[in-house]
C-alpha positions as CSV (number, residue, x, y, z in Angstrom):
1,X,32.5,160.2,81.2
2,X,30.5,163.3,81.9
3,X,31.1,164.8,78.3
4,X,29.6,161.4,76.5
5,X,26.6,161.9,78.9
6,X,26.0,165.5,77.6
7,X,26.9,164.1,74.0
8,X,24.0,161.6,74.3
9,X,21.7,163.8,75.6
10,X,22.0,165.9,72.9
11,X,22.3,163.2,70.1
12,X,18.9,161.8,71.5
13,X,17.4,165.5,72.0
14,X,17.9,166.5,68.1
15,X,16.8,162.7,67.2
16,X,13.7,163.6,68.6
17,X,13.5,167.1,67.5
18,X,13.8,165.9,64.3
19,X,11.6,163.0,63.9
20,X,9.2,164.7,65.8
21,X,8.5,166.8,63.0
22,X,5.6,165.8,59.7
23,X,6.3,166.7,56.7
24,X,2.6,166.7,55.6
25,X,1.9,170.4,55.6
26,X,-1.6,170.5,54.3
27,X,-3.2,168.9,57.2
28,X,-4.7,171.4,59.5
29,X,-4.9,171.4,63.2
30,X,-7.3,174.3,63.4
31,X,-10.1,176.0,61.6
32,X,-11.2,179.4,61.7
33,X,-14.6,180.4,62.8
34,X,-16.4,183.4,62.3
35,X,-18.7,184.2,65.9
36,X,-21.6,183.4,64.5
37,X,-20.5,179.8,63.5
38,X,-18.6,179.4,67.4
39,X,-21.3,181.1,69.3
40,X,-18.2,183.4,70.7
41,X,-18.8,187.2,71.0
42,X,-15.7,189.2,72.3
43,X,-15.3,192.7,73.1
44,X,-12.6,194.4,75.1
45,X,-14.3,197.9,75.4
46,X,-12.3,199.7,78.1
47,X,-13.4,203.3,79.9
48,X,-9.7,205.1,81.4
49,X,-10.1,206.5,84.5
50,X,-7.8,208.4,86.4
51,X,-7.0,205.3,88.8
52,X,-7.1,202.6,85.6
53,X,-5.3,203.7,82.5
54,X,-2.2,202.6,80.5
55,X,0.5,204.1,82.7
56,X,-0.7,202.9,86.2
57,X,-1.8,199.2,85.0
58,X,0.1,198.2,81.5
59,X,-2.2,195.2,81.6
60,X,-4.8,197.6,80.7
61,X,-4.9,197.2,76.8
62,X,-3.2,194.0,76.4
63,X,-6.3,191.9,77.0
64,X,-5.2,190.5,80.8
65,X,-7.8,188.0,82.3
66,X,-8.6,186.8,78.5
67,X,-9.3,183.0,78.1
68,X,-8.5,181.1,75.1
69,X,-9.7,177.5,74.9
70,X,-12.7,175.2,75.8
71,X,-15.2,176.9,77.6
72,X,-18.6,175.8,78.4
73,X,-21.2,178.2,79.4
């Protein structure tokens, strides 16, 4: 009984994996904008130190603390 349960859940998982997907590849969810257009103006200038640099924080160049998404200023 068990094994027709995990069957099913499968079955039902790739059915919806599979309709889930569109076949319409031209339509676009995003658009790129240049700053000027979005109003956004990013800079990730950073100054070592001895107490902040790559091999005490690793975070350090990989742009920690970074938002992507809807912000209103």
């Amino acid at each position: 009984m068990r094994l027709i349960k995990e069957n099913i859940i499968i079955l039902v998982f790739f059915q919806l994996l599979i309709t889930s997907c569109e076949l319409d590849k031209g339509k676009k969810l995003f658009t790129l904008l240049t700053p000027s257009q979005s109003g956004v103006k990013f800079s990730h200038d950073l100054t070592e130190t001895d107490l902040a640099n790559y091999f005490l924080y690793q975070g350090f160049y990989m742009g920690g603390g970074v938002a992507i998404g809807d912000v209103r200023c």
